[in-house]
N, C-alpha and C positions, 0 to 999 in steps of 0.2 A: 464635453464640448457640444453634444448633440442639443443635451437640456438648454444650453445656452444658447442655440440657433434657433429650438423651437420655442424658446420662449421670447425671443424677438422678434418672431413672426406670428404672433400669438394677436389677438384683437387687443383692442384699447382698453384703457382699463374698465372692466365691469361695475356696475349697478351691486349695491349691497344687495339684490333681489333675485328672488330664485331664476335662472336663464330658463331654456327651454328645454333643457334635458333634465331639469329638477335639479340641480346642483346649483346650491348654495356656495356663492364666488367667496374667496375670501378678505377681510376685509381690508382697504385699501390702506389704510395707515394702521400700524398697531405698536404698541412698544410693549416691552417684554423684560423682566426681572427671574434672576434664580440662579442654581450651584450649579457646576461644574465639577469634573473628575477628569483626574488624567494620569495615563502611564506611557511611560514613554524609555528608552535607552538612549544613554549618552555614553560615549565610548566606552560598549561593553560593561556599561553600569545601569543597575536598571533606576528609573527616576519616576517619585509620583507623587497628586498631592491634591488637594480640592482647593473650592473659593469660588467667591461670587460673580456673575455675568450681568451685561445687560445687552440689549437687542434693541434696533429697530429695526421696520421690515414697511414694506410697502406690497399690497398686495395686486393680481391681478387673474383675475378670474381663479383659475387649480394653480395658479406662483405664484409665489412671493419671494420677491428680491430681502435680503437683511443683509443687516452686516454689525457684527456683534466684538464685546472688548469684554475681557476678564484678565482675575488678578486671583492668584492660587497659592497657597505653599508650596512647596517644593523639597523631598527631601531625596538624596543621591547615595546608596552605599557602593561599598569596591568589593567587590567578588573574591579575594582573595583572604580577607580578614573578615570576623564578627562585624554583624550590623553597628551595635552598640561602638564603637569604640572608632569606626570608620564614617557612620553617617554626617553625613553634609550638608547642610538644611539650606534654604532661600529663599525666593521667591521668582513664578513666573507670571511672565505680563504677557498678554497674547489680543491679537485681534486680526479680523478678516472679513471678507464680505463672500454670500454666497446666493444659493436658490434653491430653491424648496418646490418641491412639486406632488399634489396631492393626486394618491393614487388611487385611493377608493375613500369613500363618504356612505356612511352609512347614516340615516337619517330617519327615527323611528316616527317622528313627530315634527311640526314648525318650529319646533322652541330650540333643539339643540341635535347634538351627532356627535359620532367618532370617526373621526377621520386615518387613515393609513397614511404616510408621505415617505419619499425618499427625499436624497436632498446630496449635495456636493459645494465645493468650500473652498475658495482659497486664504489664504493666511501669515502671520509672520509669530515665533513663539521670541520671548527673551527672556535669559536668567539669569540671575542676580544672586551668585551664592555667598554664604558668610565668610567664605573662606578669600575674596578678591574675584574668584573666577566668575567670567562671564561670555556668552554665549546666545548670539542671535543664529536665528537659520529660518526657512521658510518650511509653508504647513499646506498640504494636501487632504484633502479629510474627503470622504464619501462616508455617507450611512442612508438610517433609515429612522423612521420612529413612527408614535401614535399622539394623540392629541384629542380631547373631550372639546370640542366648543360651543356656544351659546350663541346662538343665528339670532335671537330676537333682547331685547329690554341690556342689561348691561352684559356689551359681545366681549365676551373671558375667552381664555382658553387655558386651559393643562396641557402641556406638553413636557413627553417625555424622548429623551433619542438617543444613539449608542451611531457613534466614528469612529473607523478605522483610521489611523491618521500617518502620515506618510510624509517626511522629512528629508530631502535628497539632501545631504551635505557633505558630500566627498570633499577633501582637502583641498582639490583644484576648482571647486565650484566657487565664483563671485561672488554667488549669493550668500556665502557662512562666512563671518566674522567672528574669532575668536581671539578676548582679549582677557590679560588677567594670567590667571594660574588654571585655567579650566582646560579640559581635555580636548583637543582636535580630534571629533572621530571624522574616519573614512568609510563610506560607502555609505546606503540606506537606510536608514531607523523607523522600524513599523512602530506605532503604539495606539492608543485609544482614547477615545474623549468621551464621556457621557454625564448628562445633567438631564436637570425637570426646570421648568422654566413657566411662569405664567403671567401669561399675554391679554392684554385688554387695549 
């Protein structure tokens, strides 16, 4: 909540040009392609899977507002029998919009840098398993990450980053729908999200 106050109090958007403290702003439109990884639990089941993302962002001065959509496998086993023989496969579809804030810029040269960022997230995930069951619920993510980019001739970036990711869907919560043959969990579910992604 903080990063979201100071980032709206933050100046207009910047000049692709270096300001006055030597920091190179980031650039103000960018779109972004790459994978995605995720683990996650679903009632007492653990659940994971990869797949491709895309991004746009708009940047402004050390932020950049994005807001990104992916499409993953998914597979679910039950804790109680062999993987083989229990596993649950599907698909999840996820999207959210967040903010990014770069924490250190290292810049050896005019041409390019590495930059540090942290960054926080909101979200919705959905899955779609073979089996009928399905399952929306909403997505909390904070992390962090690193990113190579190119300040001068065609502005790339590499980027890479690791979320913890944070799913409230208590039984009595609004916000989780569960329809189908899929499990209603109760209370919390931590899991993780990390991809590479590169932005021009």
């Amino acid at each position: 909540m903080i990063t979201v106050v100071a980032a709206l109090t933050a100046p207009a958007l910047a000049d692709d040009d270096t300001d006055d403290d030597g920091f190179k702003p980031l650039p103000r439109r960018s779109v972004g392609f790459g994978f995605q990884g995720h683990g996650t639990r679903i009632g007492g089941r653990s659940e994971g899977g990869f797949g491709p993302t895309l991004e746009v962002a708009l940047g402004r001065d050390r932020w950049q507002y994005f807001a990104e959509a992916s499409i993953a496998s998914t597979g679910m086993n039950d804790w109680t029998t062999p993987a083989v023989e229990t596993r649950v496969n599907g698909r999840l579809v996820r999207g959210g919009v967040g903010l990014r804030w770069i924490a250190r810029q290292f810049a050896p040269d005019e041409s390019g840098g590495v930059e540090l960022f942290l960054l926080s997230a909101l979200g919705a995930q959905r899955f779609y398993f073979e089996d009928g069951g399905r399952l929306s619920r909403p997505e909390i993510a904070l992390g962090f990450g690193i990113q190579g980019r190119v300040f001068s001739g065609p502005r790339i970036a590499f980027r890479f980053d690791v979320r913890a990711v944070f799913t409230p869907n208590s039984r009595e919560s609004a916000l989780v729908a569960c329809r189908g043959d899929c499990v209603m969990e109760t209370g919390s579910s931590t899991g993780f999200l990390t991809g590479i992604v590169l932005a021009w």
